[in-house]
C-alpha positions as CSV (number, residue, x, y, z in Angstrom):
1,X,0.0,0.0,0.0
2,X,3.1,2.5,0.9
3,X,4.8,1.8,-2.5
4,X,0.7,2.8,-4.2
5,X,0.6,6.0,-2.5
6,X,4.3,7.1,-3.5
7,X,3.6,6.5,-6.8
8,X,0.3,8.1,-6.6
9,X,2.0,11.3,-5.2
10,X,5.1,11.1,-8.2
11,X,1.9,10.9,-10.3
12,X,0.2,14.3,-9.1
13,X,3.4,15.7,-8.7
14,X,4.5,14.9,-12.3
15,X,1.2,16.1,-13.6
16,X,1.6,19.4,-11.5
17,X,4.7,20.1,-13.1
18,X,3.0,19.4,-16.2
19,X,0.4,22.2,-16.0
20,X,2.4,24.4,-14.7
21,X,5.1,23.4,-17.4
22,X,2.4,24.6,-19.9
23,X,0.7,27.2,-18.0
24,X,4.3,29.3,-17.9
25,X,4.9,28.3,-21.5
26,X,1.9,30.1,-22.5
27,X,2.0,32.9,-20.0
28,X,5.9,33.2,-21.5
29,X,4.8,33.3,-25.7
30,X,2.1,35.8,-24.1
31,X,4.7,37.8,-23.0
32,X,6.8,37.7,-25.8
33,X,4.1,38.0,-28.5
34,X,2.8,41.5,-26.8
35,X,6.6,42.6,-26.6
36,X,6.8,41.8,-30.1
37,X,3.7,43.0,-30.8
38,X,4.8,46.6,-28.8
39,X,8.0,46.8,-30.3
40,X,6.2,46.6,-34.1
41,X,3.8,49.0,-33.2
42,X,6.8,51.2,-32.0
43,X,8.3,50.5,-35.0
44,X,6.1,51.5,-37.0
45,X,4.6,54.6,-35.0
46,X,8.6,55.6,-35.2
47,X,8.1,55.1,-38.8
48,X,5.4,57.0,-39.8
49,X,6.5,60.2,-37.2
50,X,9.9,60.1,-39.6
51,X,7.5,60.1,-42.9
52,X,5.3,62.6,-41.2
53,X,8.4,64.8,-40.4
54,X,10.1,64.2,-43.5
55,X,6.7,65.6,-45.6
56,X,6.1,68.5,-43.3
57,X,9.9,69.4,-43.8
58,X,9.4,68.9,-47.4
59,X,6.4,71.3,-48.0
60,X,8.1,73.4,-46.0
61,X,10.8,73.6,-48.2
62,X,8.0,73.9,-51.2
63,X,7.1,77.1,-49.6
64,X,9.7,78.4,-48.4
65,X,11.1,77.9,-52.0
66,X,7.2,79.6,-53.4
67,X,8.5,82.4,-51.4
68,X,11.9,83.0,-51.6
69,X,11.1,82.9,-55.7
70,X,8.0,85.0,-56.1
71,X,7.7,88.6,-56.8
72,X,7.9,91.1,-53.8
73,X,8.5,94.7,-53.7
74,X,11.4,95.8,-51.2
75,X,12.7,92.2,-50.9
76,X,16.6,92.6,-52.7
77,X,17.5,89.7,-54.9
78,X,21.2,88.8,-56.0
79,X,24.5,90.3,-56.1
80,X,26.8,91.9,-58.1
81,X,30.1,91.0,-56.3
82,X,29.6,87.1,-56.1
83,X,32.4,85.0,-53.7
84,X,35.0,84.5,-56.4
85,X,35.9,81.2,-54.1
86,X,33.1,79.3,-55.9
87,X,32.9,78.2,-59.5
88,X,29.0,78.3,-60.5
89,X,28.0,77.9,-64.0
90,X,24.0,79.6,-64.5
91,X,22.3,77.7,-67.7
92,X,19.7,80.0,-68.7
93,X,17.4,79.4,-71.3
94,X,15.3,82.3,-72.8
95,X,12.3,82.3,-75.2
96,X,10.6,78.6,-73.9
97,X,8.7,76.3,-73.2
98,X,8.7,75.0,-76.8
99,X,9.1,71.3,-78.3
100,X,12.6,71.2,-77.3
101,X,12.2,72.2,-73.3
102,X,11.6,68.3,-72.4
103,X,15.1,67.2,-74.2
104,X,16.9,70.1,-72.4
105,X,15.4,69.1,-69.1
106,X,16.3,65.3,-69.7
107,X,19.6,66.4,-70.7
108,X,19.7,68.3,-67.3
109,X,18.4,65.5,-65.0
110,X,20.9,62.9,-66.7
111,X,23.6,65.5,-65.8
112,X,22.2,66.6,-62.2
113,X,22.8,70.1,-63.3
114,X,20.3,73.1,-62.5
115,X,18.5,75.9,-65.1
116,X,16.6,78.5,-65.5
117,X,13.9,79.2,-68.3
118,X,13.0,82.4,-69.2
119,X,9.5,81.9,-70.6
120,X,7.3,84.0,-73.4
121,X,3.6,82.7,-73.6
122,X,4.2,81.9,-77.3
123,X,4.1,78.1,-77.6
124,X,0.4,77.3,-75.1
125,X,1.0,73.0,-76.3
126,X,3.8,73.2,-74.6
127,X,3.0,74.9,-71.2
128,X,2.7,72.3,-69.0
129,X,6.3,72.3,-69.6
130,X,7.1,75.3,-67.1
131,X,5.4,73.7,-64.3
132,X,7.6,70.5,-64.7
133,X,10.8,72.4,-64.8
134,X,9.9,73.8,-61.8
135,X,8.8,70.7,-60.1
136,X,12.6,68.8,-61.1
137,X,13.4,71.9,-59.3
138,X,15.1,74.7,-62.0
139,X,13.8,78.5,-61.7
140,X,11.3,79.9,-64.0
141,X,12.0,83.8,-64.9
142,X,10.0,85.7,-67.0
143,X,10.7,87.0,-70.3
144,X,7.7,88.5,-71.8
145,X,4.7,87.4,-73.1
146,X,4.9,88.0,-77.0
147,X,8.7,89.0,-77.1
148,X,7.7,91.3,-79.8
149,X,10.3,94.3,-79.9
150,X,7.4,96.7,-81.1
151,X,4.8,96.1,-79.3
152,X,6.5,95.5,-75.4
153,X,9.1,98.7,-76.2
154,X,6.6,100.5,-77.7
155,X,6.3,102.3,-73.7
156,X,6.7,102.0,-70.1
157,X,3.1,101.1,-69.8
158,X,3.1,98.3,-73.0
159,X,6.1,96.8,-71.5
160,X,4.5,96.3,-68.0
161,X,1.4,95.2,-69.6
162,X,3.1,92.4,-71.5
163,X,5.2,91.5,-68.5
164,X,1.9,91.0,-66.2
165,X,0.2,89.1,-68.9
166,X,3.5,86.5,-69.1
167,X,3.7,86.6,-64.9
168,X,0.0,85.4,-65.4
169,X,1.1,82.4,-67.4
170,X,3.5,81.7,-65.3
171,X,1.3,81.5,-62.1
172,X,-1.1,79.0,-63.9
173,X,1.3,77.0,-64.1
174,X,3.6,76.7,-60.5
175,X,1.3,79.1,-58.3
176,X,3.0,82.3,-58.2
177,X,4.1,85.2,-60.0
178,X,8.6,85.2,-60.5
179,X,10.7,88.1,-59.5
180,X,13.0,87.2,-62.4
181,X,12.9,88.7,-65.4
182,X,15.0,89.4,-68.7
183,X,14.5,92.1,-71.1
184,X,14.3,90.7,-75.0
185,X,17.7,91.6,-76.5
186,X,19.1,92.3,-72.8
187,X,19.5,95.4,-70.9
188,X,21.5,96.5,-73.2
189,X,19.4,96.4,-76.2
190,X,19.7,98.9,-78.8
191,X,17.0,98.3,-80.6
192,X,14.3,99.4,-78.4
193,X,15.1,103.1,-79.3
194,X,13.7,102.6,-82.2
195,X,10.0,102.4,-80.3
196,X,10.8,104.6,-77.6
197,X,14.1,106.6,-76.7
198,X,15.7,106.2,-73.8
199,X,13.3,103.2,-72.3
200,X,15.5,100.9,-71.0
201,X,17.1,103.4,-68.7
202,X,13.6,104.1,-67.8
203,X,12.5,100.4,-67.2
204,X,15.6,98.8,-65.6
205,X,14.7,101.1,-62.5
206,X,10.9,100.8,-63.0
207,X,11.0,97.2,-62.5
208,X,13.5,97.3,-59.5
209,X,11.1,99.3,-58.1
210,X,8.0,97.1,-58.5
211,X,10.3,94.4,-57.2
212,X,11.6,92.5,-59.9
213,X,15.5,91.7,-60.9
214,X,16.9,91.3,-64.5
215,X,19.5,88.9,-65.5
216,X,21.6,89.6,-68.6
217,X,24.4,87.4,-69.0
218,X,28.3,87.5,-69.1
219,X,28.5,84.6,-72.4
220,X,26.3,84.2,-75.5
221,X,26.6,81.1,-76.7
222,X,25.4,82.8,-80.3
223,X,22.6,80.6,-80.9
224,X,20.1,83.7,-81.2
225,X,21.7,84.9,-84.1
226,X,21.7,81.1,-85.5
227,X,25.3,79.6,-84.9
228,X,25.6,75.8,-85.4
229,X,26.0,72.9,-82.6
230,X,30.1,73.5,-83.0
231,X,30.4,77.5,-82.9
232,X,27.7,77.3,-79.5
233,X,30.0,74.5,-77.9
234,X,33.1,77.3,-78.6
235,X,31.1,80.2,-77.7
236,X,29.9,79.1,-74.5
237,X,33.2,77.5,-72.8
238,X,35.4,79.8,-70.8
239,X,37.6,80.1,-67.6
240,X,37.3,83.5,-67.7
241,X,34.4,83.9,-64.6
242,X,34.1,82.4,-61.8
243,X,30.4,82.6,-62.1
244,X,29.2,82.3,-65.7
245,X,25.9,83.2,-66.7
246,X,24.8,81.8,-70.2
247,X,22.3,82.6,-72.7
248,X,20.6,79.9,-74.5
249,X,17.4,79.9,-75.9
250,X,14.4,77.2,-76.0
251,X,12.7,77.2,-78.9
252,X,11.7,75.1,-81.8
253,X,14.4,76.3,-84.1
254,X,17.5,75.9,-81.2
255,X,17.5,72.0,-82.3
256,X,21.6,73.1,-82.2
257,X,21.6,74.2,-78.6
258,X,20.2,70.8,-77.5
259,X,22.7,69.0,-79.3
260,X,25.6,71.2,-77.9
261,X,24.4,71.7,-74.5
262,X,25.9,68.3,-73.0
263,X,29.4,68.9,-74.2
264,X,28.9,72.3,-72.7
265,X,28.2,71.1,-69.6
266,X,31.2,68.3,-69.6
267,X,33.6,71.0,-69.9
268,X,32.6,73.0,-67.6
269,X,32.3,69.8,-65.0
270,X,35.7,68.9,-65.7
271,X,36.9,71.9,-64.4
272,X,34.7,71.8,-61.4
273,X,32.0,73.9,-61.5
274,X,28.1,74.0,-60.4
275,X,25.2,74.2,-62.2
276,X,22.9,75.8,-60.1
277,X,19.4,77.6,-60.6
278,X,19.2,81.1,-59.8
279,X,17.8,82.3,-56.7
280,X,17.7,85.6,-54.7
281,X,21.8,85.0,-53.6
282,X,22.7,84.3,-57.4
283,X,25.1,86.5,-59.2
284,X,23.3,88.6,-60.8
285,X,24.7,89.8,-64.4
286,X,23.7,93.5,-65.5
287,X,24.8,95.2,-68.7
288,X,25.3,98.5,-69.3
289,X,22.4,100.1,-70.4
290,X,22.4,101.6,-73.6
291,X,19.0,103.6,-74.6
């Protein structure tokens, strides 16, 4: 009867064990499911606070970039006495969007290199153009809505009138109205006496005034007065400038500029420059007026 009852009692004690064996088990994968469970949920609550973070701080940077770039009157834009320590190279393109803007811009993103378009309203097809530069993130200036020599020199008022109608265009397209302009044929133009004498030295203040900049350029890469893909690769290298502002011009005829402006850039790469977009602490390249 003695030897029963012990192995009665090893029995319960064995089936005890048992139960409590698999009792703690699943108490233990309990525990470690809901600290799993917590540390995914950290995980991904970690997660989406760094994507939340990461969008605010990029639409922050959309408008702080919507701001820095749109037209205000008493806010100063660029220099004239650029730090000669850096070696920028600003691509400007005048006369766009036309059928060549989406090869420049290809050209541009293959390269990693920054622009800035100069627009007309000439070429409405190829709008939508303007708003997708801007989005792969080069500047949009204004420069003129017809570019017709007679009719936006014909006077102060005509000039402004055509300038508003382009900055129109423009904020269709990316929201806001640019402080950056060019004058057709540059500040320097002498052909505008022709409509009205002495109007550039009239309108190069007038539109400081209303809180605008103008960009001429320091190097013509002569493909306005129709040089080939060769003579625009010669025209527009030089070592000369530490910053280097060139004219180029996107329309349907510059098929010439498009095949040149790759080689362009490789030299000037090479030698270690930047391509960067203009903003408001750009060099900023002023002629010397002339009517």
């Amino acid at each position: 009867m003695r030897k029963k009852k012990t192995s009665y009692n090893w029995y319960k004690i064995l089936l005890c064990g048992l139960v409590f064996f698999v009792i703690g088990g699943t108490v233990f994968c309990m525990i470690a499911e809901s600290k799993e469970s917590a540390e995914k949920r950290a995980r991904a609550e970690a997660a989406q606070k760094a994507e939340e973070a990461a969008e605010r701080a990029e639409e922050e940077a959309r408008i702080a970039r919507k701001e820095s770039l749109s037209l205000k009157p008493g806010v100063p834009a660029g220099t004239l006495e650029p730090d000669r320590d850096e070696k920028i190279v600003y691509l400007t393109f005048d006369d766009g969007p036309s059928e060549n803007t989406q090869k420049i811009l290809d050209i541009l993103k293959e390269y990693n290199a920054k622009a800035t378009f100069f627009i007309t309203g000439a070429d409405e097809e190829h709008r939508p153009l303007i708003k997708k530069a801007y989005e792969e993130g080069h500047t949009i200036g204004l420069h003129t809505y017809s570019h017709n020599y007679s009719e936006v020199y014909a006077s102060e008022e005509a000039y402004f009138k055509d300038l508003e109608k382009v900055g129109k265009t423009a904020e269709e397209q990316i929201g806001f109205v640019p402080y950056l302009i060019r004058f057709p044929g540059g500040s320097s133009n002498e052909v505008s006496a022709k409509y009205s004498q002495g109007i550039m030295s009239r309108l190069t203040e007038k539109v400081m005034e209303k809180g605008y900049q103008y960009y001429d350029w320091n190097v013509d890469s002569g493909d306005g007065s129709g040089a080939g893909t060769e003579e625009i690769k010669s025209r527009s290298v030089t070592e000369r400038y530490s910053h280097v502002m060139i004219l180029f011009h996107d329309s349907s005829t510059k098929s010439a500029t498009v095949d040149a402006l790759p080689a362009v850039i490789d030299y000037y790469k090479e030698r270690g420059y930047e391509f960067r977009a203009i903003d408001r602490e750009s060099f900023v390249s002023h002629h010397a007026v002339k009517n």
